[in-house]
PQR file of N, CA, C, O and H, with PARSE charges and radii, in Angstrom:
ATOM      1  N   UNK A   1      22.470  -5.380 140.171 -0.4000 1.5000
ATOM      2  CA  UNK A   1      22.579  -4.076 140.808 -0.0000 2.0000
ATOM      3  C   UNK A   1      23.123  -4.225 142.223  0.5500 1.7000
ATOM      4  O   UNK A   1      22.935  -5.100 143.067 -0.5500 1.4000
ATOM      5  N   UNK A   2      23.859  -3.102 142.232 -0.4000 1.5000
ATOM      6  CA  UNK A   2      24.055  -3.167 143.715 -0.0000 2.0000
ATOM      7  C   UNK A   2      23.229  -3.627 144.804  0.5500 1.7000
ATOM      8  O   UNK A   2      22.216  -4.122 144.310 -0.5500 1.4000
ATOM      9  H   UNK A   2      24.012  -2.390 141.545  0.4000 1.0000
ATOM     10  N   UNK A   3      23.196  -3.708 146.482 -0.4000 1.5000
ATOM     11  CA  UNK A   3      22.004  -3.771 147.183 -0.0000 2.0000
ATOM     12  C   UNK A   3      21.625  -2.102 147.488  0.5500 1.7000
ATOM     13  O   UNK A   3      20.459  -1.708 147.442 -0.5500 1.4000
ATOM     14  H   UNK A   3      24.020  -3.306 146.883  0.4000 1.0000
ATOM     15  N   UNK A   4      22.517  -1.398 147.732 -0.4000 1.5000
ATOM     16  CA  UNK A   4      22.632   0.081 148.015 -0.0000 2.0000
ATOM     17  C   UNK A   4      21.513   0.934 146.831  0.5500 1.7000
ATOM     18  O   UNK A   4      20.793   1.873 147.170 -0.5500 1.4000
ATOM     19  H   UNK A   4      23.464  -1.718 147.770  0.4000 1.0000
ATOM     20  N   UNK A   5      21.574   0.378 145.458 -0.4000 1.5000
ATOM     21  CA  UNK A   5      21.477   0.701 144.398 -0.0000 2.0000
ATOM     22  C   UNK A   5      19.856   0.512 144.715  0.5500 1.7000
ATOM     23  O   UNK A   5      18.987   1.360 144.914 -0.5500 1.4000
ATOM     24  H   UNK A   5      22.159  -0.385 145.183  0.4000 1.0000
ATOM     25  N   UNK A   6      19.796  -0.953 144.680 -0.4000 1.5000
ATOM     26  CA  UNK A   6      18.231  -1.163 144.836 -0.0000 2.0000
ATOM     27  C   UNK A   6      17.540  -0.758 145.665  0.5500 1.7000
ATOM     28  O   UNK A   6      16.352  -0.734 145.343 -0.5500 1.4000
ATOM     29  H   UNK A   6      20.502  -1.642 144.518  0.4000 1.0000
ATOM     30  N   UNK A   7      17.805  -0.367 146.767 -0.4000 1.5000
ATOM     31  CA  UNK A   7      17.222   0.165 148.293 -0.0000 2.0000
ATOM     32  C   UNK A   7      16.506   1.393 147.579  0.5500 1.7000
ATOM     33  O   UNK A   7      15.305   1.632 147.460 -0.5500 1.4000
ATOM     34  H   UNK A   7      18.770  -0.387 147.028  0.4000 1.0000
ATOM     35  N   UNK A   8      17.712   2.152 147.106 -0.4000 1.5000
ATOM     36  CA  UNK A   8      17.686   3.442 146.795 -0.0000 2.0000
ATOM     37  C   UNK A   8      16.302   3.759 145.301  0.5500 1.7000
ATOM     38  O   UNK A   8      15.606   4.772 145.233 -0.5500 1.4000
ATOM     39  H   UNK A   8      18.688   1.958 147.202  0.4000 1.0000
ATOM     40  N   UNK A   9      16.269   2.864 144.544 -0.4000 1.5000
ATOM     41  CA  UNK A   9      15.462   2.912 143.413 -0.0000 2.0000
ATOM     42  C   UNK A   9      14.261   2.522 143.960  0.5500 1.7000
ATOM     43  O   UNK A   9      13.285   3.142 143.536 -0.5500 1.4000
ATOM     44  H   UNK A   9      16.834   2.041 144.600  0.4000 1.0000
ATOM     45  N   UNK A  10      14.002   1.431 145.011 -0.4000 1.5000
ATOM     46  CA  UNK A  10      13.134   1.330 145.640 -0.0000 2.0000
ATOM     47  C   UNK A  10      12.065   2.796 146.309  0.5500 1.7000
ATOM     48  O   UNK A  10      10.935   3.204 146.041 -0.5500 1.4000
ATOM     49  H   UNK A  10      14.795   0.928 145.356  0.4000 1.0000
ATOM     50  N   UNK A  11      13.355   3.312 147.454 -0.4000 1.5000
ATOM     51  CA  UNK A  11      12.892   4.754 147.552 -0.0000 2.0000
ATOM     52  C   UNK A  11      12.461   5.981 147.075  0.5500 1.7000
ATOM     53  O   UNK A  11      11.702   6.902 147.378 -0.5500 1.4000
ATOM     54  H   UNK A  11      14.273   2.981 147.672  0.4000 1.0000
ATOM     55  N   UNK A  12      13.504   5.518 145.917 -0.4000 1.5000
ATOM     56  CA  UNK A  12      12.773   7.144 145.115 -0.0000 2.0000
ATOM     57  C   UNK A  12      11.493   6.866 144.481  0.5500 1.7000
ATOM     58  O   UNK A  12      10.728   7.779 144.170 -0.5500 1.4000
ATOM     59  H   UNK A  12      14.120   4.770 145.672  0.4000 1.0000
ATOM     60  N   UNK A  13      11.137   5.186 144.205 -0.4000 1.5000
ATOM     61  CA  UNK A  13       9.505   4.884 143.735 -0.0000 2.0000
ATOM     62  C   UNK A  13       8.568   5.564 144.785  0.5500 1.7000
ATOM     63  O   UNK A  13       7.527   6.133 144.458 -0.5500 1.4000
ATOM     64  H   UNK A  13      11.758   4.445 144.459  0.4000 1.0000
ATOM     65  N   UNK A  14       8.914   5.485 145.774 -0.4000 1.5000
ATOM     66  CA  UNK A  14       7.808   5.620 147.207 -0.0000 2.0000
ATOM     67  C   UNK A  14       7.781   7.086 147.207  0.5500 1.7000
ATOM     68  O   UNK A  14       6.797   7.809 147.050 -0.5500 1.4000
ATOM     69  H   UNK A  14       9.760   5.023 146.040  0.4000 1.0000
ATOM     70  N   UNK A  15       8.850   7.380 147.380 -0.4000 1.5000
ATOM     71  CA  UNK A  15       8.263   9.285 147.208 -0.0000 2.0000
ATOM     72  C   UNK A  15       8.317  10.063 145.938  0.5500 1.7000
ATOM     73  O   UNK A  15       8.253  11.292 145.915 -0.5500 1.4000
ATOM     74  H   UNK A  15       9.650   6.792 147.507  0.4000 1.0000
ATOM     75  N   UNK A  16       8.449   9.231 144.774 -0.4000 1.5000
ATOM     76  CA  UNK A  16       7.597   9.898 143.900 -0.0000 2.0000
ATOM     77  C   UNK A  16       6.268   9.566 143.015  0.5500 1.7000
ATOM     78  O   UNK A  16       5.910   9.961 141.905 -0.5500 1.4000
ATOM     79  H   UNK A  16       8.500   8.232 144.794  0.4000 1.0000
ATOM     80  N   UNK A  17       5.658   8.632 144.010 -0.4000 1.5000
ATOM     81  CA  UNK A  17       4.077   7.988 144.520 -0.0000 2.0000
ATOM     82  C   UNK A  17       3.893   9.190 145.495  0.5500 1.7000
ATOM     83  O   UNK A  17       3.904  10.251 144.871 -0.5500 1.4000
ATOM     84  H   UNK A  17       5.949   8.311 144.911  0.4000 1.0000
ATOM     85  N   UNK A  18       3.786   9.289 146.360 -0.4000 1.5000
ATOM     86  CA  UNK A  18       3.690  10.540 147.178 -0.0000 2.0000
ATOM     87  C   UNK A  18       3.665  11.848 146.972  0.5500 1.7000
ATOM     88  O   UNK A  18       3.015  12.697 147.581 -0.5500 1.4000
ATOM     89  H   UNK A  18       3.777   8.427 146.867  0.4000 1.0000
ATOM     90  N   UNK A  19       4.696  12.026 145.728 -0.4000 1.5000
ATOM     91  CA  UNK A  19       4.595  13.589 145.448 -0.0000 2.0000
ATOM     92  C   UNK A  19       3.571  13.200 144.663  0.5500 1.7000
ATOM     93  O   UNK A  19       2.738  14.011 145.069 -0.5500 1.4000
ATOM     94  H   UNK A  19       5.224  11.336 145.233  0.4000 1.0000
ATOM     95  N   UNK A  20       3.029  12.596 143.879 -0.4000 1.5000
ATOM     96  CA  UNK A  20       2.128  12.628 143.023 -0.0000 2.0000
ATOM     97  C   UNK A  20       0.620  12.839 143.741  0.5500 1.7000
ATOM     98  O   UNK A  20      -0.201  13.712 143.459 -0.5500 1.4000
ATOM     99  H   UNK A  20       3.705  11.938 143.549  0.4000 1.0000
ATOM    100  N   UNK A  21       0.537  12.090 144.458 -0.4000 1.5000
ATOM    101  CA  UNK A  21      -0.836  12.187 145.830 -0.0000 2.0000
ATOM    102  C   UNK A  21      -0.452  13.701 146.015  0.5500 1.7000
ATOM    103  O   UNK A  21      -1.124  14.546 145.423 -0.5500 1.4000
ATOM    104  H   UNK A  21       1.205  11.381 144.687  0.4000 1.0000
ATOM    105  N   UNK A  22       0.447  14.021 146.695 -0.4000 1.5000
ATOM    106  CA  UNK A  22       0.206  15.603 147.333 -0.0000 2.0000
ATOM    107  C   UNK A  22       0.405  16.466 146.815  0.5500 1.7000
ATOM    108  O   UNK A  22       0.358  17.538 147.417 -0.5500 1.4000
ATOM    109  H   UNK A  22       0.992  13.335 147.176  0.4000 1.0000
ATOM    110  N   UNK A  23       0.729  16.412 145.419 -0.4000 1.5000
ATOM    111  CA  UNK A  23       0.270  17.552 144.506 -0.0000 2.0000
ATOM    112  C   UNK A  23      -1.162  17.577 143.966  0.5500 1.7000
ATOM    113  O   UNK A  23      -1.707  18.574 143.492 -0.5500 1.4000
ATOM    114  H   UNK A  23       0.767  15.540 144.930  0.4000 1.0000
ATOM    115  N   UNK A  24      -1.737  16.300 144.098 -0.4000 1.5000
ATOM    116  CA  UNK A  24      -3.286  16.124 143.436 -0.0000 2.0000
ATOM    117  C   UNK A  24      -3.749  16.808 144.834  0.5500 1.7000
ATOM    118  O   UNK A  24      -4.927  17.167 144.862 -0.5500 1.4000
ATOM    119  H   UNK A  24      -1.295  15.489 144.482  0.4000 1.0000
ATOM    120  N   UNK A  25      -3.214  16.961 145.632 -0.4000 1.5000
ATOM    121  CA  UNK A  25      -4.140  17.282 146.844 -0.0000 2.0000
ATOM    122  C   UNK A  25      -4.320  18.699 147.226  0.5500 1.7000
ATOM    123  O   UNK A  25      -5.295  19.366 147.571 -0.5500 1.4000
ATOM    124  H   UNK A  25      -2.258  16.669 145.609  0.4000 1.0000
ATOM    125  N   UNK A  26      -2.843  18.985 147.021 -0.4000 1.5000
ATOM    126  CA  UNK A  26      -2.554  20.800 146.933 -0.0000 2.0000
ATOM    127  C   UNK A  26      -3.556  21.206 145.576  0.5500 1.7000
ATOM    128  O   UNK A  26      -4.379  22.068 145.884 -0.5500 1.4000
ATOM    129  H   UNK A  26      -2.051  18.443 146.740  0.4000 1.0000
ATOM    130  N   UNK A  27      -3.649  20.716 144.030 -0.4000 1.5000
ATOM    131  CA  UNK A  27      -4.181  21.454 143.366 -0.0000 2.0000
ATOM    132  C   UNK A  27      -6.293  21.115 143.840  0.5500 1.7000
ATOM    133  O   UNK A  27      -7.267  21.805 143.540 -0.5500 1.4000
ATOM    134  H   UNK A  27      -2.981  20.016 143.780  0.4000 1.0000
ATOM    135  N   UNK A  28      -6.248  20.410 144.265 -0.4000 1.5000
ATOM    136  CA  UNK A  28      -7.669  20.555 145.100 -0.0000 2.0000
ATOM    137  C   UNK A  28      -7.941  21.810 146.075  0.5500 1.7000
ATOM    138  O   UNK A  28      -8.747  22.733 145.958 -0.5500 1.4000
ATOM    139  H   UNK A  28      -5.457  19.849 144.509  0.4000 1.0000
ATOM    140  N   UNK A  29      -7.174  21.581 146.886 -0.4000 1.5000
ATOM    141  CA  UNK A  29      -7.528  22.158 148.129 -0.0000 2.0000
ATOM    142  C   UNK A  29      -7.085  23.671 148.029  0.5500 1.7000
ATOM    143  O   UNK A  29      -7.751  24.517 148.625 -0.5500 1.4000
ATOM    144  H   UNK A  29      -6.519  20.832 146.981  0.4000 1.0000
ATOM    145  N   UNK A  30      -5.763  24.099 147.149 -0.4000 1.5000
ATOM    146  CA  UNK A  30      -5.252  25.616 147.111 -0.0000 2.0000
ATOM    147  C   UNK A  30      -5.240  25.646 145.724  0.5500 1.7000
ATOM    148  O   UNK A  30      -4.388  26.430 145.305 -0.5500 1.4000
ATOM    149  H   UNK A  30      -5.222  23.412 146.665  0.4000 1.0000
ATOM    150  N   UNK A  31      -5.696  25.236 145.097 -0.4000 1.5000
ATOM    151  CA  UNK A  31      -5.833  26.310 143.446 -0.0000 2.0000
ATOM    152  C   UNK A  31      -7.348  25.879 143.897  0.5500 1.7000
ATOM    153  O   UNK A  31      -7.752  26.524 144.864 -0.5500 1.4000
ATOM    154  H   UNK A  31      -6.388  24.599 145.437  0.4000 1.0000
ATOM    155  N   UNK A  32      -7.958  25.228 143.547 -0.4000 1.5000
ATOM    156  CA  UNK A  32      -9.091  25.017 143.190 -0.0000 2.0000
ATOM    157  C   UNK A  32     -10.040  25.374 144.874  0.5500 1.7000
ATOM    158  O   UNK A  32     -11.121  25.961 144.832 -0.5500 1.4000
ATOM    159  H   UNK A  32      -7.629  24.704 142.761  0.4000 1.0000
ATOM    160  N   UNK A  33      -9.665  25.096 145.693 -0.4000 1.5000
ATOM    161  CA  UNK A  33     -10.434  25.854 146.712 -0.0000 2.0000
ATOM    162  C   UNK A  33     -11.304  24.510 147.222  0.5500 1.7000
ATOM    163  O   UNK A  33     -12.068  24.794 148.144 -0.5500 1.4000
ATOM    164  H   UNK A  33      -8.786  24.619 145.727  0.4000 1.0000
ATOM    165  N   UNK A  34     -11.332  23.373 146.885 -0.4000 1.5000
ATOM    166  CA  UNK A  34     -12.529  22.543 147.510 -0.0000 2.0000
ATOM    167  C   UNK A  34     -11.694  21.398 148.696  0.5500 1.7000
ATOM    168  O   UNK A  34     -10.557  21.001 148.951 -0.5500 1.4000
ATOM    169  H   UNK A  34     -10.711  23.143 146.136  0.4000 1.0000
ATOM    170  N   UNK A  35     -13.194  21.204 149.198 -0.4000 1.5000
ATOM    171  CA  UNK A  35     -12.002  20.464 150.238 -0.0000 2.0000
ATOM    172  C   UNK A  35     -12.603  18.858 149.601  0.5500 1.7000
ATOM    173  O   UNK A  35     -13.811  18.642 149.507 -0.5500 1.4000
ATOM    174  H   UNK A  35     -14.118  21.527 148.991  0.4000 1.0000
ATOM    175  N   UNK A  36     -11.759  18.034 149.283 -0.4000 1.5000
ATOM    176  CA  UNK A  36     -12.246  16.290 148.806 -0.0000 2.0000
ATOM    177  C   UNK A  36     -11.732  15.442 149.866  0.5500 1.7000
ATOM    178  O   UNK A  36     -10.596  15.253 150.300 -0.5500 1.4000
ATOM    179  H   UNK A  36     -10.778  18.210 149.360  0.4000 1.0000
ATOM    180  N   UNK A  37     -12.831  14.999 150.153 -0.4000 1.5000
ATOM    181  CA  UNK A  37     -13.026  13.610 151.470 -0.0000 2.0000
ATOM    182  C   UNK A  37     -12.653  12.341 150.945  0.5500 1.7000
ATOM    183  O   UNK A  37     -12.247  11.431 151.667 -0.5500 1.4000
ATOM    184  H   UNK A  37     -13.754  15.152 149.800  0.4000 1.0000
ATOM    185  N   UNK A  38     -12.827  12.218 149.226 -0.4000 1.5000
ATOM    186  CA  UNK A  38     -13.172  10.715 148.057 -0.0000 2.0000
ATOM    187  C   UNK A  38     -11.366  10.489 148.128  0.5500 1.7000
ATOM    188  O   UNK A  38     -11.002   9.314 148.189 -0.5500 1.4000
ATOM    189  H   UNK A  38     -13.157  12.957 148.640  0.4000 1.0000
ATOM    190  N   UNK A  39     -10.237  11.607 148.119 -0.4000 1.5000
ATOM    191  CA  UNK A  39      -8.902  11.232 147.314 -0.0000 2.0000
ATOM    192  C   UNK A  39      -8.520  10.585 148.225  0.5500 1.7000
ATOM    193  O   UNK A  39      -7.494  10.148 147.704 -0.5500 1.4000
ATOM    194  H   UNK A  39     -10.533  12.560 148.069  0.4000 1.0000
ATOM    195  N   UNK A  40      -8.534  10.092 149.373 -0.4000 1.5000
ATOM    196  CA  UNK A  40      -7.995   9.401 150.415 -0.0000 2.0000
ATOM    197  C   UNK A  40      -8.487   7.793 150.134  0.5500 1.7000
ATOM    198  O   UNK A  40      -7.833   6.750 150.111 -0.5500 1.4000
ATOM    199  H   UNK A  40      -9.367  10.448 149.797  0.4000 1.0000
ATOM    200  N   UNK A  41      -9.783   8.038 149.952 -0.4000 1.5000
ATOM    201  CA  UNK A  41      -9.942   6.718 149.594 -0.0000 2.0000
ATOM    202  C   UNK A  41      -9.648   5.988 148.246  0.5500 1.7000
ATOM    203  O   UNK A  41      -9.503   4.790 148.007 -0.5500 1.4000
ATOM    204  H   UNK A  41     -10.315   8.885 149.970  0.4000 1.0000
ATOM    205  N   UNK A  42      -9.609   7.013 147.496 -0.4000 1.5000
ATOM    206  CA  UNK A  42      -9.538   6.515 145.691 -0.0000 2.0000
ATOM    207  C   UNK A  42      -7.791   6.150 145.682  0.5500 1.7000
ATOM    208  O   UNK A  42      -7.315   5.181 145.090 -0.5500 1.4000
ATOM    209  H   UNK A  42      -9.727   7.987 147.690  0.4000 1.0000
ATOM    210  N   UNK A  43      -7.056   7.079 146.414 -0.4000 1.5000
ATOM    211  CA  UNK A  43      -5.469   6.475 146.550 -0.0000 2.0000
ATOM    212  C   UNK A  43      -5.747   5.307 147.399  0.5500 1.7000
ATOM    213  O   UNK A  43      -5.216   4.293 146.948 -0.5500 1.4000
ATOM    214  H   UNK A  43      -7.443   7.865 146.895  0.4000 1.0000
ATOM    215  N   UNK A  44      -6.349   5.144 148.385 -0.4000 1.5000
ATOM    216  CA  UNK A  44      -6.241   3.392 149.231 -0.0000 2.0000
ATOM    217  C   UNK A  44      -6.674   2.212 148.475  0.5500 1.7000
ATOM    218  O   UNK A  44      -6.227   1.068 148.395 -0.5500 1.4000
ATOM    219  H   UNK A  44      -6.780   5.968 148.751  0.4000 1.0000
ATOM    220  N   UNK A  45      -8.067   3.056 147.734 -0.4000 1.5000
ATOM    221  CA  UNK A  45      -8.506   2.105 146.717 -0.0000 2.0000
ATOM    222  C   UNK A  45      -7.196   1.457 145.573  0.5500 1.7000
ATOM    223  O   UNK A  45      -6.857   0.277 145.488 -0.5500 1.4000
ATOM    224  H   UNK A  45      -8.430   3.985 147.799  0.4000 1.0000
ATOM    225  N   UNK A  46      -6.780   2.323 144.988 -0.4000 1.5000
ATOM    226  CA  UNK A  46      -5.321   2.122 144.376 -0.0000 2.0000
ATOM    227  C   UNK A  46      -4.100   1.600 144.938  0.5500 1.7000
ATOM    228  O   UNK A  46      -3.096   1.329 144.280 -0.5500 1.4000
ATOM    229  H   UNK A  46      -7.056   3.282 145.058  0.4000 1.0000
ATOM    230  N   UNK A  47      -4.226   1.478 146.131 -0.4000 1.5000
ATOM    231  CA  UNK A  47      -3.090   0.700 147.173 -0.0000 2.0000
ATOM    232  C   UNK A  47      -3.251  -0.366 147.035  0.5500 1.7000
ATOM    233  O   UNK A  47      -2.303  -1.106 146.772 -0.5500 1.4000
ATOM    234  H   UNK A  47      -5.042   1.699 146.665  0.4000 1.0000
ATOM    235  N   UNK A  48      -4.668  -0.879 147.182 -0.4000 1.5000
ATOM    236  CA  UNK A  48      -5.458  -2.122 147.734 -0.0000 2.0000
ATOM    237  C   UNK A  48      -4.659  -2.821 146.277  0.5500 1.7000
ATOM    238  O   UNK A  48      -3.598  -3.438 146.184 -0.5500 1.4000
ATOM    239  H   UNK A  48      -5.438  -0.278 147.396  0.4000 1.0000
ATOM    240  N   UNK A  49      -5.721  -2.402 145.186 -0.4000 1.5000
ATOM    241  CA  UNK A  49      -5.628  -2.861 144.073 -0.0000 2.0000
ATOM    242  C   UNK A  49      -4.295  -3.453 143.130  0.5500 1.7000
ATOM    243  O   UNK A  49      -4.235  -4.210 142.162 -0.5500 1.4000
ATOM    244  H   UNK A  49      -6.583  -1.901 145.262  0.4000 1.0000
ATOM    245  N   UNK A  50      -3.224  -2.669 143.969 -0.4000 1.5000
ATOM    246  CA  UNK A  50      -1.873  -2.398 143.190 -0.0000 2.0000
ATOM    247  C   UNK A  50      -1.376  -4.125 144.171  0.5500 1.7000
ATOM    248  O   UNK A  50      -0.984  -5.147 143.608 -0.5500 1.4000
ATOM    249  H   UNK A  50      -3.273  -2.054 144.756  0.4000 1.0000
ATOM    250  N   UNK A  51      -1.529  -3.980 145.376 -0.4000 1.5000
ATOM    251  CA  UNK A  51      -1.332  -4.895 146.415 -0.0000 2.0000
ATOM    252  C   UNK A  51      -1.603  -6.493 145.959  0.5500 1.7000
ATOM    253  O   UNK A  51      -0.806  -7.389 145.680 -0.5500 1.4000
ATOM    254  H   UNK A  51      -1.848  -3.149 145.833  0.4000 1.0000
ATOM    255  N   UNK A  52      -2.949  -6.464 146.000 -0.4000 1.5000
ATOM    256  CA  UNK A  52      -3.466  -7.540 145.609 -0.0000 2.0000
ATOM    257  C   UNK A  52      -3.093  -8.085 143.934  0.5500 1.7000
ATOM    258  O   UNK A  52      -3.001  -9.150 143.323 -0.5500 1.4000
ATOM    259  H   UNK A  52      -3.596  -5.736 146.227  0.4000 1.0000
ATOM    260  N   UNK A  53      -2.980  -6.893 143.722 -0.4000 1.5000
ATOM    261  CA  UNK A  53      -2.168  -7.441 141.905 -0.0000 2.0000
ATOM    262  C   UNK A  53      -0.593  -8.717 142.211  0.5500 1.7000
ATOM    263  O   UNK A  53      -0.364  -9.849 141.784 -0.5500 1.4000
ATOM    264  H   UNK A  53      -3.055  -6.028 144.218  0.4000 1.0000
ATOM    265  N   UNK A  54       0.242  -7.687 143.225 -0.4000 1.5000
ATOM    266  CA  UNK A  54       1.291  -7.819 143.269 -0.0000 2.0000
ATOM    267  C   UNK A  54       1.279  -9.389 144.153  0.5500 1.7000
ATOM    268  O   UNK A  54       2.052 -10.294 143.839 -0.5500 1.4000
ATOM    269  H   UNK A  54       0.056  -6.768 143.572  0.4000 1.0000
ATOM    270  N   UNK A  55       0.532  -9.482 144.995 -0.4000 1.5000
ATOM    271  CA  UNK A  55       0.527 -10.965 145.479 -0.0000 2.0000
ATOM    272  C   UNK A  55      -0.250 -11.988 145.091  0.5500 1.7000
ATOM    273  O   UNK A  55      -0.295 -13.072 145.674 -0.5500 1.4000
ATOM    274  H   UNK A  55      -0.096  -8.746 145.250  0.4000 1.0000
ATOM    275  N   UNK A  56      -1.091 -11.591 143.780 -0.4000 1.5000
ATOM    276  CA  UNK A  56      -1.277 -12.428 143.702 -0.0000 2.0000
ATOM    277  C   UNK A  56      -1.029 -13.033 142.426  0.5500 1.7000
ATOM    278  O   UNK A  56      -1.390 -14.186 142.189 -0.5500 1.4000
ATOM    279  H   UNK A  56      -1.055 -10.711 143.306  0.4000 1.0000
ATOM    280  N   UNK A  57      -0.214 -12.052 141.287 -0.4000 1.5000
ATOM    281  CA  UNK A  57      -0.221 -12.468 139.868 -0.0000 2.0000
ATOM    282  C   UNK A  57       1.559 -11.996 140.260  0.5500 1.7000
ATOM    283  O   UNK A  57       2.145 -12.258 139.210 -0.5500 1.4000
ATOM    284  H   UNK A  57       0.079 -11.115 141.479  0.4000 1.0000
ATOM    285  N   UNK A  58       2.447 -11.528 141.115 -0.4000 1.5000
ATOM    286  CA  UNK A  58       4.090 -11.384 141.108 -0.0000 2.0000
ATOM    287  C   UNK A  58       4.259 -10.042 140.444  0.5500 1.7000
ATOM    288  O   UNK A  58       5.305  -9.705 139.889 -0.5500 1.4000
ATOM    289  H   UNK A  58       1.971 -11.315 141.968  0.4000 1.0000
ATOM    290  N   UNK A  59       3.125  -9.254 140.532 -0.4000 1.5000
ATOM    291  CA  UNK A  59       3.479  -8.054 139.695 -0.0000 2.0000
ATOM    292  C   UNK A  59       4.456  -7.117 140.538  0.5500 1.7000
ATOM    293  O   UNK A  59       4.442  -7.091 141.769 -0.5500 1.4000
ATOM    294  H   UNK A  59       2.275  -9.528 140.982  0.4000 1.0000
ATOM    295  N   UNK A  60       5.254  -6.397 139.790 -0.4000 1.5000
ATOM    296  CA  UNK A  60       6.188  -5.524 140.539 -0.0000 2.0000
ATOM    297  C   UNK A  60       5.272  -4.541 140.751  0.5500 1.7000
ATOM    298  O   UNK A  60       4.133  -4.614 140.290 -0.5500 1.4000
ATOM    299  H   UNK A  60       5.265  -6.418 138.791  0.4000 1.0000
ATOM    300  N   UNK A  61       5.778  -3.354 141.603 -0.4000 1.5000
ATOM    301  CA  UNK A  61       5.085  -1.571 141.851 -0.0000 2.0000
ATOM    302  C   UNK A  61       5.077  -0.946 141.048  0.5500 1.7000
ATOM    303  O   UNK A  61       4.251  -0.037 140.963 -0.5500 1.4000
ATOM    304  H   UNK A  61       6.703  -3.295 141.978  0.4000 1.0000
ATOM    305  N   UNK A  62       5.933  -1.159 140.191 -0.4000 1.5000
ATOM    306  CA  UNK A  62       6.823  -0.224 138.693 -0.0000 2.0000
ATOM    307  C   UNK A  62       5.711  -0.283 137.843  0.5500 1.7000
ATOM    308  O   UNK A  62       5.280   0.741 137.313 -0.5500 1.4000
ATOM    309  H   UNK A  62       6.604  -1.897 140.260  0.4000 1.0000
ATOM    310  N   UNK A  63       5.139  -1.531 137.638 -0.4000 1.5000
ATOM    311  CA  UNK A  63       3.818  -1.773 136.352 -0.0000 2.0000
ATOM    312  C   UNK A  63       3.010  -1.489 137.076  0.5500 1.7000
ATOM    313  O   UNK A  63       2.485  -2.602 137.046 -0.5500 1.4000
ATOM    314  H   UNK A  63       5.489  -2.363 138.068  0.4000 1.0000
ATOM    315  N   UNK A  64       2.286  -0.851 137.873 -0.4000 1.5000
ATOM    316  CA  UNK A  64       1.189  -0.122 138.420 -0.0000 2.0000
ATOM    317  C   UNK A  64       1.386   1.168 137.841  0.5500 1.7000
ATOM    318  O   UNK A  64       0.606   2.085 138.096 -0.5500 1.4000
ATOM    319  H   UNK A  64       2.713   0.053 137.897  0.4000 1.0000
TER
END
């Protein structure tokens, strides 16, 4: 692949990880009305986890 190519596939992984968080967050907070303190941590928890996969077994972001 290109390098341009990969940058770019790279990026669109990262913000559509993100839209996924801030739509779980919008249907909390404005459909459903509650406010959650836990999703901040349960996504870091999932950072951590995805992280430590990736350094220590070579896993890519993609298989998370």
């Amino acid at each position: 692949m290109w390098p341009v190519a990969r940058i770019l596939d790279y990026l669109l992984h990262y913000i559509g990880l993100y839209v996924i968080v801030a739509i779980g967050l919008v249907l909390l907070t404005g459909v459903g009305g509650m406010t959650s303190f836990s999703q901040a941590a349960f996504v870091g928890l999932g950072a951590y986890a995805t992280a430590f996969l990736a350094t220590r077994y070579g896993s890519c972001h993609g298989s998370a």
